[in-house]
C-alpha positions as CSV (number, residue, x, y, z in Angstrom):
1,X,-169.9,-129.7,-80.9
2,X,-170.6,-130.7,-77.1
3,X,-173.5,-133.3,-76.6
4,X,-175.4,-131.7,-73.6
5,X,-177.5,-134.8,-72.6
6,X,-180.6,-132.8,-72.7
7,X,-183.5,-134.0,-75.2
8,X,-186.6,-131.7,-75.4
9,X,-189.6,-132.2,-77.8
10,X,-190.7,-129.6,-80.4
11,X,-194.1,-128.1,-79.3
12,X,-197.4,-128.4,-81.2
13,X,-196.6,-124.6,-82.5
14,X,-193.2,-125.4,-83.3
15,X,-191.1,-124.4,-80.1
16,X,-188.2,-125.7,-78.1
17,X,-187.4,-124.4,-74.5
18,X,-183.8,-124.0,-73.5
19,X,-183.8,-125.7,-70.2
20,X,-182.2,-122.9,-67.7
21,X,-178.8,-124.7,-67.1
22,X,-178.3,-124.0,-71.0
23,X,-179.4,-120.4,-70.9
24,X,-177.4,-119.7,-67.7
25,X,-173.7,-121.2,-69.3
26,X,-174.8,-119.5,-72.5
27,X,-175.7,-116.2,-70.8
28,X,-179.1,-115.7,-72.2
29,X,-181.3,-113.4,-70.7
30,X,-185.4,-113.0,-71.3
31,X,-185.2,-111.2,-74.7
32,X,-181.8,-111.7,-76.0
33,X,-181.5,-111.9,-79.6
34,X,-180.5,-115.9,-80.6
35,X,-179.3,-116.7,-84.3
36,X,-180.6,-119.8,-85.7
37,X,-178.8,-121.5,-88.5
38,X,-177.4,-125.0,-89.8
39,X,-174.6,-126.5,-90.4
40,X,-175.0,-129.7,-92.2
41,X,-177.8,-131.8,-90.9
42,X,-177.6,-130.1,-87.4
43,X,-180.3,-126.7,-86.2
44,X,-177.6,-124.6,-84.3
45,X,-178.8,-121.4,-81.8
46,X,-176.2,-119.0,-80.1
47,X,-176.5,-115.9,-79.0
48,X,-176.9,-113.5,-81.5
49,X,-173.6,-111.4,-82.0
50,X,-174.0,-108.8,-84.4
51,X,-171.1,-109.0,-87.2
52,X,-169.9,-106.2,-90.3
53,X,-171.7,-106.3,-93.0
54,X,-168.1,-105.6,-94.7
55,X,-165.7,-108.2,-93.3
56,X,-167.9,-110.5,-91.2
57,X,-165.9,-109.4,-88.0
58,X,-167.7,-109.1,-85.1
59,X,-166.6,-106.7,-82.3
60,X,-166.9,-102.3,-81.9
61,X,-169.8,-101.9,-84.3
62,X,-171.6,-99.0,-85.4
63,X,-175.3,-99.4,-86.7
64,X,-175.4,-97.7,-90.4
65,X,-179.1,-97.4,-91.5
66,X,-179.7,-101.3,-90.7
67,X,-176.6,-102.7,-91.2
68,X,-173.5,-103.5,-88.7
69,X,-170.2,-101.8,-89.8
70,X,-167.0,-102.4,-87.9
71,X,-164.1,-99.9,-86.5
72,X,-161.5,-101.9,-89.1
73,X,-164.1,-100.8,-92.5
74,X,-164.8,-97.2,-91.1
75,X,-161.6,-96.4,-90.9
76,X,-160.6,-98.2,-94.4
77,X,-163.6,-96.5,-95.8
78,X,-162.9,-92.9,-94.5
79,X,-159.2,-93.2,-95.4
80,X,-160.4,-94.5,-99.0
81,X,-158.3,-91.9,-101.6
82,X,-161.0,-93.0,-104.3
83,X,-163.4,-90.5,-105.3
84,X,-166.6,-92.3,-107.5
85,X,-168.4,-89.8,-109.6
86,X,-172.1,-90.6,-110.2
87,X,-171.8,-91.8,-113.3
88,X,-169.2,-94.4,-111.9
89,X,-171.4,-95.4,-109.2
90,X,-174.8,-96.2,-111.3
């Protein structure tokens, strides 16, 4: 990771503002989605890039009630030769 040189405080309620240099090289808009996650000891935000629910690719996505799906699993899926009775499937 890339120091940026730039320390802010956590607010009373918990909040940290990404100083506008950061959101402008990032690309962040007023109401873009950020993820929030760790790795190690480290809080890491990016932009929030939706991924398949399937594969963890992220890219052409479809929304399926809730969940991302790529092109790559639709097409594996629709081409699948299996058919699951619904005894198989419970």
């Amino acid at each position: 990771m890339k120091s940026t040189g730039i320390v802010r405080n956590i607010d009373p309620l918990g909040r940290v503002v990404l100083p506008m240099e950061l959101r402008k090289i990032l690309d962040l808009k007023v109401q873009d989605p950020v993820e929030i996650f760790t790795h190690g000891s480290d809080v890491v935000i990016r932009k929030y890039r939706p991924s398949c629910v399937f594969c963890n690719r992220d890219g052409s996505m479809l929304q399926f009630k809730g969940l991302y799906v790529c092109s790559h699993c639709i097409a594996e899926l629709a081409s699948s030769e299996e058919d699951f009775t619904e005894n198989e499937i419970l």
